[in-house]
C-alpha positions in Angstrom: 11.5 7.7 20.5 8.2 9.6 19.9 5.0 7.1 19.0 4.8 8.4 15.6 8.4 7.3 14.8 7.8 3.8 16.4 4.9 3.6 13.8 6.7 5.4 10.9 9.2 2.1 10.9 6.7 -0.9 11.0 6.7 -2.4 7.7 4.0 -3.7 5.7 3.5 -7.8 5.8 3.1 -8.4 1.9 5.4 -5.5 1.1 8.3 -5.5 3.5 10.2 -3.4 1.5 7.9 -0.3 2.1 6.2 0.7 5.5 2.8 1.2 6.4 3.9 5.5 7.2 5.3 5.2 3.5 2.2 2.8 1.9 -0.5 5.9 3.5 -2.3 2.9 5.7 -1.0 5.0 8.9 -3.5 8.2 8.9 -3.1 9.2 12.6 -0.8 8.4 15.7 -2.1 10.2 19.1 0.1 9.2 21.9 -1.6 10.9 25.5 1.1 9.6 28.1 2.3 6.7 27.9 -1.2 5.2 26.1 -1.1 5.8 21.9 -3.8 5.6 20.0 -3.4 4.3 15.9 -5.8 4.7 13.0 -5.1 2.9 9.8 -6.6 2.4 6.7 -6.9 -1.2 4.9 -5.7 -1.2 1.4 -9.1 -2.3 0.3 -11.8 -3.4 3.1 -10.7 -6.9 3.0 -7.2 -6.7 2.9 -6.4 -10.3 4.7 -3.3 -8.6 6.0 -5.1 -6.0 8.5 -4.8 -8.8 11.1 -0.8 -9.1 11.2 -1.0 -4.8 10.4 -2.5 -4.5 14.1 0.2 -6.7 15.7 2.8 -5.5 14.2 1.9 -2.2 15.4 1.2 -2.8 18.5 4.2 -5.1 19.3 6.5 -2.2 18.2 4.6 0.4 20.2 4.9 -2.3 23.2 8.6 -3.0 22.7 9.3 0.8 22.5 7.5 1.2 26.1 4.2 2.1 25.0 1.7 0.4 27.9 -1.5 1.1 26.2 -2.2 0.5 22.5 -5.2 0.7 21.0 -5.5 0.6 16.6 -8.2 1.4 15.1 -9.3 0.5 11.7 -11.2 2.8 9.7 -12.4 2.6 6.2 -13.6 6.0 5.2 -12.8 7.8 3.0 -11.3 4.7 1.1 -7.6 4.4 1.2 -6.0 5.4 -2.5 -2.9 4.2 -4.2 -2.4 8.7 -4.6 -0.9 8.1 -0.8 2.0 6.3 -1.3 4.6 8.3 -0.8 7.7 9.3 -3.3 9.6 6.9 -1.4 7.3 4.2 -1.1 6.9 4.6 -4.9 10.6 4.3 -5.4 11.0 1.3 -3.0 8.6 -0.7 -4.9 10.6 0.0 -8.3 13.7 -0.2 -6.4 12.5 -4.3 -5.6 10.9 -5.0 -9.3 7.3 -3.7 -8.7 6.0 -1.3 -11.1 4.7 1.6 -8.8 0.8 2.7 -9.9 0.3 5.3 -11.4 -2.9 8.4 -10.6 -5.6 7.1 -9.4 -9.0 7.0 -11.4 -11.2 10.0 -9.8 -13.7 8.5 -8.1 -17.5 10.8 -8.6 -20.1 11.6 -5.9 -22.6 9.6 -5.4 -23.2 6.4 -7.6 -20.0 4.7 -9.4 -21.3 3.2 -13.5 -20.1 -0.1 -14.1 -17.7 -0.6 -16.4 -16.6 -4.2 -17.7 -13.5 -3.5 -20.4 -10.5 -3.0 -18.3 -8.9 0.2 -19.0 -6.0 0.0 -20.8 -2.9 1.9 -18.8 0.5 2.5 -19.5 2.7 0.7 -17.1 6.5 0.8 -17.1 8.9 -1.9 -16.8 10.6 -1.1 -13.1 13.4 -3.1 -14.8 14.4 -1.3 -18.3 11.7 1.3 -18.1 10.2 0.3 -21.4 6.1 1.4 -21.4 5.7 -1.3 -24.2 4.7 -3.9 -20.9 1.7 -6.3 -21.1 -0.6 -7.8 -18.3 -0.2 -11.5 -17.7 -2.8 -12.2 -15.1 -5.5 -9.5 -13.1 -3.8 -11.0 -10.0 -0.2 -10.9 -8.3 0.5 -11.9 -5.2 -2.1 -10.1 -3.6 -5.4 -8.8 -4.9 -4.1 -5.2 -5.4 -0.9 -6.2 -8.1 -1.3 -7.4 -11.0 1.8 -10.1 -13.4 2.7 -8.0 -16.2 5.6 -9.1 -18.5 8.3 -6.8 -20.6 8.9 -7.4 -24.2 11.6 -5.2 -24.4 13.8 -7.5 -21.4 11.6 -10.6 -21.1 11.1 -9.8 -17.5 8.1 -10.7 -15.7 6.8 -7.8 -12.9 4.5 -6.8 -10.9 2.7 -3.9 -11.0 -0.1 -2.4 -8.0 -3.1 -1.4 -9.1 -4.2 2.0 -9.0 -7.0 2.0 -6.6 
């Protein structure tokens, strides 16, 4: 199994239903012999999972019969939510988590401040109603947010678009 393909099925710690290939973290995979090289991208720059990310990646490399496994972290540019794949997008809904939507286009140079959230439509992952609320800024992670459905009385989550 090539190094890339080792990578491609490590899964992401706080979202095990996706993996890292699928959530855009994994930007490169270099393998020169039997040494492979990794470059991944945190979610946000203090993603407390980037830790448990570099094990896991490296265990897998190790366990397929990689010797030498260096990952590298990098943080520009900025990982976006626009990465996740079509599949990762459809795992997430597929396990109750409303997928995000574009992200906002981020300018050159200075970014203004803005303090009233902007209002987005999110759809229930259960029903699909766009009639969904936000409960709290903050899911189980900093990058989802607890919405809630009128339309089924479900509670969700819903990532961010970064």
């Amino acid at each position: 199994m090539t190094a890339q393909a080792v990578v491609g099925t490590v899964t992401d710690p706080e979202l095990p239903m996706v993996t890292l290939a699928e959530l855009g973290i994994v930007r490169e995979v270099r393998q020169d012999g039997d040494g492979v090289v990794v470059t991944i991208t945190p979610t946000y720059s203090g993603c407390p999972a980037m830790e448990s990310i570099r094990a896991d990646i490296a265990t897998a490399l190790r366990r397929a019969g990689f010797a030498q496994v260096e990952v590298r972290t990098v943080l520009a540019p900025a990982w976006t939510t626009d990465w996740i794949s079509e599949s990762g997008r459809r795992k997430l809904a597929e396990a109750g988590i409303a997928p995000p939507g574009a992200a906002p286009r981020r300018a050159a140079g200075p970014i203004p401040l803005t303090l009233t959230p902007r209002p987005s439509a999110v759809r229930c992952p259960r029903c699909g109603s766009a009639e969904t609320e936000a409960v709290a800024a903050f899911g189980a992670t900093a990058c989802r947010e607890l919405r809630r459905c009128p339309a089924c009385r479900e509670p969700f989550e819903h990532m961010k678009e970064i």
